[in-house]
N, CA, C and O atoms as CSV, one atom per row, in Angstrom:
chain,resi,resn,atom,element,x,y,z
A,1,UNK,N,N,102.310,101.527,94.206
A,1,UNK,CA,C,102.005,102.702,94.980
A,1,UNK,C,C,101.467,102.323,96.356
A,1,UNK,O,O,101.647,103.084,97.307
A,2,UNK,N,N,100.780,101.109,96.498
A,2,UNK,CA,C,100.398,100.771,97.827
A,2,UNK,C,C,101.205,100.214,98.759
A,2,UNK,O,O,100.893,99.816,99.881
A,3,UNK,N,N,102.209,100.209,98.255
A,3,UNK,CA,C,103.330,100.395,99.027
A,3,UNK,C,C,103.641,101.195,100.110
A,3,UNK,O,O,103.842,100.912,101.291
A,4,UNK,N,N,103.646,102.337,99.453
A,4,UNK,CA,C,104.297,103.884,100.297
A,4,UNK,C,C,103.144,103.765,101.335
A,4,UNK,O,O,103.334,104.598,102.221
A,5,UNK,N,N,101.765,102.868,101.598
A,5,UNK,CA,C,100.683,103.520,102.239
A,5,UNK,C,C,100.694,102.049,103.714
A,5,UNK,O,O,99.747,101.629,104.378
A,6,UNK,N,N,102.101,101.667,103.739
A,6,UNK,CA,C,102.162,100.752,104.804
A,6,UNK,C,C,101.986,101.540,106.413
A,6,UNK,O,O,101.683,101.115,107.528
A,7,UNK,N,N,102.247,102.516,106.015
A,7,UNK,CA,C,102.211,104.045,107.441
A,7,UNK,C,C,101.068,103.300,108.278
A,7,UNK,O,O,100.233,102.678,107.621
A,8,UNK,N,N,100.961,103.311,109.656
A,8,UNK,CA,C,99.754,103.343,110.423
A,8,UNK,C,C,99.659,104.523,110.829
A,8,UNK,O,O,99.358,104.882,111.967
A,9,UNK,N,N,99.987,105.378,109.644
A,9,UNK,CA,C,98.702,107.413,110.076
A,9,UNK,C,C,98.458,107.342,108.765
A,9,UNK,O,O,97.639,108.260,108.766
A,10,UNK,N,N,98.509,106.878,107.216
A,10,UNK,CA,C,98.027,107.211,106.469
A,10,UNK,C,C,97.089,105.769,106.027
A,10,UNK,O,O,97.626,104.663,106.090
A,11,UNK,N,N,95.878,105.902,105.654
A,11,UNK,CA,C,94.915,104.538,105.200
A,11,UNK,C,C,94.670,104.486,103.887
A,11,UNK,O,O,93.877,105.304,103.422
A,12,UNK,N,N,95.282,103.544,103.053
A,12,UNK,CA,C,95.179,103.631,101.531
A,12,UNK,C,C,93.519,103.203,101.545
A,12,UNK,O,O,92.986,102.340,102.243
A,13,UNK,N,N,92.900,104.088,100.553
A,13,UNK,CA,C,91.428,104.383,100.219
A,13,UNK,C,C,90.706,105.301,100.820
A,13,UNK,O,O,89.573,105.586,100.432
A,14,UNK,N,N,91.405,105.983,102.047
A,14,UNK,CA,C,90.848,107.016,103.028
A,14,UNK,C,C,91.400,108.158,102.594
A,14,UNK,O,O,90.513,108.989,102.397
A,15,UNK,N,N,92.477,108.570,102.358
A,15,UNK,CA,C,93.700,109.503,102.701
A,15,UNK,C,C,93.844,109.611,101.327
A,15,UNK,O,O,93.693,108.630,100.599
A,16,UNK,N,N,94.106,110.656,100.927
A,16,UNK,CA,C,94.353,111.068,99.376
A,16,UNK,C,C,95.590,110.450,99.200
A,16,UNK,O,O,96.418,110.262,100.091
A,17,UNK,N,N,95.692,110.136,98.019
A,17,UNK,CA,C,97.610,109.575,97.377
A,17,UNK,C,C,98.381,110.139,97.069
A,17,UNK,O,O,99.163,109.685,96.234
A,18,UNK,N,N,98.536,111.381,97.585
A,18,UNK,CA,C,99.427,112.721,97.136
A,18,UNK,C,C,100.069,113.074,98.871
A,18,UNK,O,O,101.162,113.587,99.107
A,19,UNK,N,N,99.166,112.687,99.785
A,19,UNK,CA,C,99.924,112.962,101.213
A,19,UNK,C,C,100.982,112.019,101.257
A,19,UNK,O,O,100.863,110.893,100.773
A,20,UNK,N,N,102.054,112.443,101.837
A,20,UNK,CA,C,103.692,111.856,102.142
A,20,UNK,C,C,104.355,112.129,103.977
A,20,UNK,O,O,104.224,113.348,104.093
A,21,UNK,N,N,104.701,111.825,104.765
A,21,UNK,CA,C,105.598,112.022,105.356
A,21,UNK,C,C,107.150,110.781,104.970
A,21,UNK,O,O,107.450,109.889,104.177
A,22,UNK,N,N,107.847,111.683,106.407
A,22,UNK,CA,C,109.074,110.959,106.265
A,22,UNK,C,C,109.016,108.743,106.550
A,22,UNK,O,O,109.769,107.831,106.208
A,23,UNK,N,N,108.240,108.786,107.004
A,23,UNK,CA,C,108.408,107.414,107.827
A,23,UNK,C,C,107.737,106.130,106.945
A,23,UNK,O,O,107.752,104.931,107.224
A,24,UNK,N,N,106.974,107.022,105.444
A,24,UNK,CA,C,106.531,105.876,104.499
A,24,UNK,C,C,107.956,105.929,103.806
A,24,UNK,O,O,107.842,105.882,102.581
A,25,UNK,N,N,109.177,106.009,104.219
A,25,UNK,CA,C,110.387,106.352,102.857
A,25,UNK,C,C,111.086,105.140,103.473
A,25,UNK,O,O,111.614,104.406,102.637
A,26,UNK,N,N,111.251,104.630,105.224
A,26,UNK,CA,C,111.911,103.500,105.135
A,26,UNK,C,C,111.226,102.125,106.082
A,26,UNK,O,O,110.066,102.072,106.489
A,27,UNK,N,N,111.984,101.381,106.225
A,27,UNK,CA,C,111.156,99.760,105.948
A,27,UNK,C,C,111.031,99.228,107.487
A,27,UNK,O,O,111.057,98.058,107.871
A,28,UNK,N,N,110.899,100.345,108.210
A,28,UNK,CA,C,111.080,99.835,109.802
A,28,UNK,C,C,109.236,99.534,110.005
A,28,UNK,O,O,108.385,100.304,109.559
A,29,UNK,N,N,108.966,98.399,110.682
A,29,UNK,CA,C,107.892,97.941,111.500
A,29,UNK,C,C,107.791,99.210,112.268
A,29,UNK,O,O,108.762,99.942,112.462
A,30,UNK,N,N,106.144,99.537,112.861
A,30,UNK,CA,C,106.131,100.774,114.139
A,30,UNK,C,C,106.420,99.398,115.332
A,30,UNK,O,O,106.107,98.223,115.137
A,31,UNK,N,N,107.017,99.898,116.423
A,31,UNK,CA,C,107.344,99.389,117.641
A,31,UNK,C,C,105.958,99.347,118.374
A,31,UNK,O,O,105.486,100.483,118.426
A,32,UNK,N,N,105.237,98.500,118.896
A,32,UNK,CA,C,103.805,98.658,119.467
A,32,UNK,C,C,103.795,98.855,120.691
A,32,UNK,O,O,102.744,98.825,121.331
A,33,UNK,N,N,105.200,99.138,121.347
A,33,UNK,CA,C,105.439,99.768,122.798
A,33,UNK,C,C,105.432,101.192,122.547
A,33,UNK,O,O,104.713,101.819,123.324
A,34,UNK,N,N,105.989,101.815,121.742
A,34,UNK,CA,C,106.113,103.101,121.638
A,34,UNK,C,C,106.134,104.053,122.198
A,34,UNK,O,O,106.980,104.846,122.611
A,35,UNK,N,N,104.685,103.893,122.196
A,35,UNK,CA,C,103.123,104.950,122.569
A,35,UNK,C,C,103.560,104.918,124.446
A,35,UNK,O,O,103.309,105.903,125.139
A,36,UNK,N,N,104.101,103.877,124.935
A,36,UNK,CA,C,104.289,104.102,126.008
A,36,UNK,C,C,105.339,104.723,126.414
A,36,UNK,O,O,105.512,104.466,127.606
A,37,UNK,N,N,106.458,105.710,125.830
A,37,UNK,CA,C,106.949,106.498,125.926
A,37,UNK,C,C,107.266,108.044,125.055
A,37,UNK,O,O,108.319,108.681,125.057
A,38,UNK,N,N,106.191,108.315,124.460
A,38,UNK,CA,C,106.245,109.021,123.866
A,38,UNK,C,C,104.926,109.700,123.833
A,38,UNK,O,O,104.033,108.944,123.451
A,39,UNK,N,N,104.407,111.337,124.223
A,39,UNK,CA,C,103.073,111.646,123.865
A,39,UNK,C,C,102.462,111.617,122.401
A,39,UNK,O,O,103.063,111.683,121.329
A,40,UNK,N,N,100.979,111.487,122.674
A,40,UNK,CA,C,100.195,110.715,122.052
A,40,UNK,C,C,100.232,112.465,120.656
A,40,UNK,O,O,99.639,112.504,119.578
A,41,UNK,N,N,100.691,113.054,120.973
A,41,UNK,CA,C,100.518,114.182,119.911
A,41,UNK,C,C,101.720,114.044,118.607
A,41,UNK,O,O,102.931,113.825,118.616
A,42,UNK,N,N,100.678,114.300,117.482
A,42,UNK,CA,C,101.167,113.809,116.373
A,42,UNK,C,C,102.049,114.799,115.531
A,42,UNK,O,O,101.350,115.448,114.752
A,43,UNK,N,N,103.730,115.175,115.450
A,43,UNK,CA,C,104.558,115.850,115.195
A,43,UNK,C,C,105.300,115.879,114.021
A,43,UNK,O,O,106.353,116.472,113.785
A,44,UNK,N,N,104.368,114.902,113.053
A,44,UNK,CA,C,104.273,114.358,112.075
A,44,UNK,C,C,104.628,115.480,110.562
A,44,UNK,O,O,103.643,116.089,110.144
A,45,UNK,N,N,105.399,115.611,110.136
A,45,UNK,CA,C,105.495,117.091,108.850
A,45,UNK,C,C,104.820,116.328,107.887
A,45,UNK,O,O,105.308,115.212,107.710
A,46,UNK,N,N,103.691,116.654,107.115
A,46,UNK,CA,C,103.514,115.804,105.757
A,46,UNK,C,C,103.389,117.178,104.870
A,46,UNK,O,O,103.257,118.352,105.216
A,47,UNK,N,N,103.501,116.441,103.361
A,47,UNK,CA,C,103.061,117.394,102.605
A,47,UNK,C,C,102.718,116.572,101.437
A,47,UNK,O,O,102.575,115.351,101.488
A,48,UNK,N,N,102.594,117.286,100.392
A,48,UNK,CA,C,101.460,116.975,99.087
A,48,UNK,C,C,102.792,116.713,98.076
A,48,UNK,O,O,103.583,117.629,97.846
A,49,UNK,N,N,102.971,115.205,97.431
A,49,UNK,CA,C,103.799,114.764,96.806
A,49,UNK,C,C,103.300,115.551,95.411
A,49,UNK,O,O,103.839,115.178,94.368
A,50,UNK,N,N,102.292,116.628,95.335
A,50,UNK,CA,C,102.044,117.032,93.854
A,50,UNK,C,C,102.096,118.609,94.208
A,50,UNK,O,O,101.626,119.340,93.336
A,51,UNK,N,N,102.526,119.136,95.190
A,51,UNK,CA,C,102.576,120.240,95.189
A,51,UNK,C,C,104.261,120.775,96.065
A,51,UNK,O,O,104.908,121.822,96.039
A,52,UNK,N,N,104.449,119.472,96.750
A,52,UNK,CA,C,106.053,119.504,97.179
A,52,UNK,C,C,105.997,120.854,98.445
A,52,UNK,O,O,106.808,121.780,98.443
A,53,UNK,N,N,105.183,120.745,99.184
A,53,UNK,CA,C,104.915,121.893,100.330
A,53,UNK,C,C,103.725,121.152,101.177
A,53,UNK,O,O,103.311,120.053,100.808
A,54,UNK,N,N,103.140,121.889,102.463
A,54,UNK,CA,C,103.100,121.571,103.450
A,54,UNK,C,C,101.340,121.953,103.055
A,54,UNK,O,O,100.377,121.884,103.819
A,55,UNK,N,N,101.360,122.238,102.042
A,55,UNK,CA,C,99.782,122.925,101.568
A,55,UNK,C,C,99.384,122.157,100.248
A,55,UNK,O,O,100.229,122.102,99.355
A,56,UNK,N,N,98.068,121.520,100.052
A,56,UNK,CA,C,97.781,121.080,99.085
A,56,UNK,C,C,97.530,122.040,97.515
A,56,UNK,O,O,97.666,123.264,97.520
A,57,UNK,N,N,97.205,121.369,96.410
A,57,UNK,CA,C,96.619,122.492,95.520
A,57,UNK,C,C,95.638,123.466,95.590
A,57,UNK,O,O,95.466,124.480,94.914
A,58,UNK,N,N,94.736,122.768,96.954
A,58,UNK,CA,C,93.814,124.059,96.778
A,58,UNK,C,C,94.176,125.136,98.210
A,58,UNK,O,O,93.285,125.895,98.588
A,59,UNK,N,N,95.167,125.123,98.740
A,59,UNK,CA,C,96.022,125.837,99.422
A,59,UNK,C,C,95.813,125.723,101.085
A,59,UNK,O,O,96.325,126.483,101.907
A,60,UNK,N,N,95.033,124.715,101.342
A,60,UNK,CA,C,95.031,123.995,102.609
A,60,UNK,C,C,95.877,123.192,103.185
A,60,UNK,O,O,96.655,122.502,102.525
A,61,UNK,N,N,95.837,123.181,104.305
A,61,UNK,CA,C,97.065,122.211,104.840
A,61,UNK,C,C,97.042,120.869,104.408
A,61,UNK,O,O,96.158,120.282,103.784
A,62,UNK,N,N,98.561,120.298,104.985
A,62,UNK,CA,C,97.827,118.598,104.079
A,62,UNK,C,C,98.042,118.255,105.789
A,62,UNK,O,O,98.782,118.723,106.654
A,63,UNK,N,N,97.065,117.266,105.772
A,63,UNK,CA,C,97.343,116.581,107.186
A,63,UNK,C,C,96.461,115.440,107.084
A,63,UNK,O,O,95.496,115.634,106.343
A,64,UNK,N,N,96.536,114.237,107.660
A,64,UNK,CA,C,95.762,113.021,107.612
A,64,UNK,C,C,94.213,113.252,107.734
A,64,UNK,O,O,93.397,112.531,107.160
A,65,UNK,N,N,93.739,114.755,108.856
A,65,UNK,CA,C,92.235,114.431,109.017
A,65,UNK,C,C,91.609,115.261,108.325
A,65,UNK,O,O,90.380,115.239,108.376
A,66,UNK,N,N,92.335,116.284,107.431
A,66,UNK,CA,C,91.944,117.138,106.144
A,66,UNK,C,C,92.038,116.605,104.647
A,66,UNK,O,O,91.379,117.037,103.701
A,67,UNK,N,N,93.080,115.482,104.609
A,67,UNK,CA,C,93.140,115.185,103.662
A,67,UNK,C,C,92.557,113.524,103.079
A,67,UNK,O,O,93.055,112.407,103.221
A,68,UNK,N,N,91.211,114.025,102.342
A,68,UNK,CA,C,90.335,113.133,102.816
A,68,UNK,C,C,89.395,113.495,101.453
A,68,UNK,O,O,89.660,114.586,100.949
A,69,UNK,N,N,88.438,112.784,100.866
A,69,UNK,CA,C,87.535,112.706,100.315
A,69,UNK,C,C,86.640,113.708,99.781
A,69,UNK,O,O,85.961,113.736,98.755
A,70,UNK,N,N,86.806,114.513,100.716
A,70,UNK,CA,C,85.967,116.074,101.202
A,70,UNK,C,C,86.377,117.223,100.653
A,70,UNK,O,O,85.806,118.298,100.470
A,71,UNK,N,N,87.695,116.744,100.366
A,71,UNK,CA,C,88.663,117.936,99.815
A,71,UNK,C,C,88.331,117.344,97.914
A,71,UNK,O,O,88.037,116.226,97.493
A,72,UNK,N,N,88.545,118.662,97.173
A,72,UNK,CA,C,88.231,119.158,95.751
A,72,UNK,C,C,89.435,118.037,95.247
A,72,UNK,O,O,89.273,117.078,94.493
A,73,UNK,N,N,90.804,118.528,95.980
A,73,UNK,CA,C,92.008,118.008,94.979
A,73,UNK,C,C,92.596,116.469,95.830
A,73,UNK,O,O,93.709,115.951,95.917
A,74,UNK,N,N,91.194,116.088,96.377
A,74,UNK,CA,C,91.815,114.829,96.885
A,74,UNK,C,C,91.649,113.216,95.926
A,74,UNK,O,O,90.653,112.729,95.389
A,75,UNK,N,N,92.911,112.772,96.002
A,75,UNK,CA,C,92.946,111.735,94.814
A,75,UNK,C,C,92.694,110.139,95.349
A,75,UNK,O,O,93.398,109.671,96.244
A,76,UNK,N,N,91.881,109.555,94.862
A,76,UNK,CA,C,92.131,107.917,95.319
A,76,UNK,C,C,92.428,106.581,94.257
A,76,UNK,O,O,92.591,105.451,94.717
């Protein structure tokens, strides 16, 4: 499972294990130029691999700085 958490937006032990986007699914390195063409705003879709939507179980959004420790249905 610590696999899927190679993402540099999701931190395995921070970030619940139920958040997903598209970019933990394939095996590309991030480019560390990037950032220099692209704004810094994060356009990122995730959602809750246990609820399969854009809202966790307890019907909040899922997003990296909500989904966190703090939250009831967050898993580590």
């Amino acid at each position: 499972m610590s696999e899927l958490f190679g993402s540099t937006k999701i931190t395995f032990g921070t970030h619940c294990l139920n958040i997903r986007h598209k970019a933990m699914y394939i095996g590309e390195v991030p480019n560390p130029g990037d950032e220099t063409f692209y704004d810094h705003y994060d356009a990122t879709a995730y959602w809750c691999s246990e609820t399969q939507t854009g809202f966790g179980p307890d019907g909040q959004p899922v997003r990296p700085d909500v989904c966190q420790s703090r939250r009831e249905c967050c898993k580590h």
